[in-house]
PLY file of the C-alpha trace (Angstrom):
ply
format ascii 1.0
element vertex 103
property float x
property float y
property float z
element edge 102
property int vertex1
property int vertex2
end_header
86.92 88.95 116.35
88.38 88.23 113.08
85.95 87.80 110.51
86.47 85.88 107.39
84.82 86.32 104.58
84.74 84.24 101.13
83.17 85.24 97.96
83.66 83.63 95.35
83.58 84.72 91.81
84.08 88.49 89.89
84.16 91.81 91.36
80.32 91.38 91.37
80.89 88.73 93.58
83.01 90.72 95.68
82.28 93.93 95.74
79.17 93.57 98.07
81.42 91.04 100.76
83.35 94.56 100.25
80.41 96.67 102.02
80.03 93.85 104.40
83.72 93.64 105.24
83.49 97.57 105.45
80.97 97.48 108.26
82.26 95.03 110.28
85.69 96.71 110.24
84.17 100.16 111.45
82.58 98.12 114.18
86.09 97.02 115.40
86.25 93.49 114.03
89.33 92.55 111.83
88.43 91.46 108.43
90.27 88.62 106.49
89.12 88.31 102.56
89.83 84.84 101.11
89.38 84.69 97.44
91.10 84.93 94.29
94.64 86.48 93.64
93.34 90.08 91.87
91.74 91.54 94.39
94.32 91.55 97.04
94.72 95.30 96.22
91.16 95.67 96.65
91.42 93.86 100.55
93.95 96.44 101.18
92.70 99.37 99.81
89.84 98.32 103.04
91.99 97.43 105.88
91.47 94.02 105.10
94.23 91.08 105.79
93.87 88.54 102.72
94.08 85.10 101.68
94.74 84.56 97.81
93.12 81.39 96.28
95.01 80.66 93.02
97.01 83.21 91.15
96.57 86.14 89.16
96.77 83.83 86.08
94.58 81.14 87.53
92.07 83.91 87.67
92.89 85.11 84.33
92.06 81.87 82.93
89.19 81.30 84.34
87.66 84.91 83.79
88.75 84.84 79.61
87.68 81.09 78.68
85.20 82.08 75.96
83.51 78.54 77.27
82.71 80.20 80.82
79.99 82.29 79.45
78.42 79.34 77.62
75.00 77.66 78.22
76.03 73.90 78.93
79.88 74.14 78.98
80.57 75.99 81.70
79.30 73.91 84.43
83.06 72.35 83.14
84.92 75.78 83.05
83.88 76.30 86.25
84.24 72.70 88.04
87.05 72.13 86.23
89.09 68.47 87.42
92.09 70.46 88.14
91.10 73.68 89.45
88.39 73.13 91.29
90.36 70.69 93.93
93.05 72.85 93.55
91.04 76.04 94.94
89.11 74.25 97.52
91.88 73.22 98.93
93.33 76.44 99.41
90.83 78.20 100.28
89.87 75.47 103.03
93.62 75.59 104.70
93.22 79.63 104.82
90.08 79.10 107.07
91.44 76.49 109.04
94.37 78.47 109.57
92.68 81.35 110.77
89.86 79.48 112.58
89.74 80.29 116.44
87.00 78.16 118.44
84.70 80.70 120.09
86.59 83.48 118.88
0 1
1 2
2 3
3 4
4 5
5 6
6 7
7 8
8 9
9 10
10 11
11 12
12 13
13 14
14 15
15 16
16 17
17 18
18 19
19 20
20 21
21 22
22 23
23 24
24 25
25 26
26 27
27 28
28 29
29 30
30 31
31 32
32 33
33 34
34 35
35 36
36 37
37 38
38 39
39 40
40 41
41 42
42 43
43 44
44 45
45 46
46 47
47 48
48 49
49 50
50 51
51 52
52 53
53 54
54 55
55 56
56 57
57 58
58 59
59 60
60 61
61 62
62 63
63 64
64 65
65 66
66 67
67 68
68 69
69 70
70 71
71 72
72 73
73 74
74 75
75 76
76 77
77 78
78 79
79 80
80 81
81 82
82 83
83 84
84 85
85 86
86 87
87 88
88 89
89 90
90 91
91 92
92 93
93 94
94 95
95 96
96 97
97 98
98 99
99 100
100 101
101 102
């Protein structure tokens, strides 16, 4: 079975899909990471195929807007008009291309 998995967020988003992917992959499932650009290393460092959502600049972005860490602005940093599409987009054509029914 090929399992995807897709956090979403920093590496403490990440890191425990990480540990999940980890066990499923010693179980003898293949493990596909979608998420964003920087931690492709990461998903191969595991075993793990990957799926990059955005870029390593996209990510960059994101992660240094001094507006992300704010109270009431970044609901916008993070559901950004652009972006947001952008990235659910991707991310949904990376599961759809690696969707098997029943599998």
């Amino acid at each position: 079975m090929n399992v995807l998995l897709n956090p979403v967020g920093s590496h403490g988003d990440v890191h425990p899909f990480i540990g999940i992917g980890r066990a499923l992959r010693d179980r003898g499932h293949r493990v596909t990471l979608i998420t964003a650009a920087p931690f492709r290393e990461l998903a191969g460092r595991n075993g793990f195929d990957f799926a990059a959502v955005g870029t390593d600049a996209d990510y960059d972005a994101f992660a240094h807007d001094p507006d992300l860490w704010h109270p009431w602005r970044s609901f916008r940093v993070v559901f950004d008009r652009d972006r947001f599409p952008r990235f659910l987009r991707q991310t949904y054509r990376h599961i759809a291309d690696r969707y098997v029914p029943g599998g």
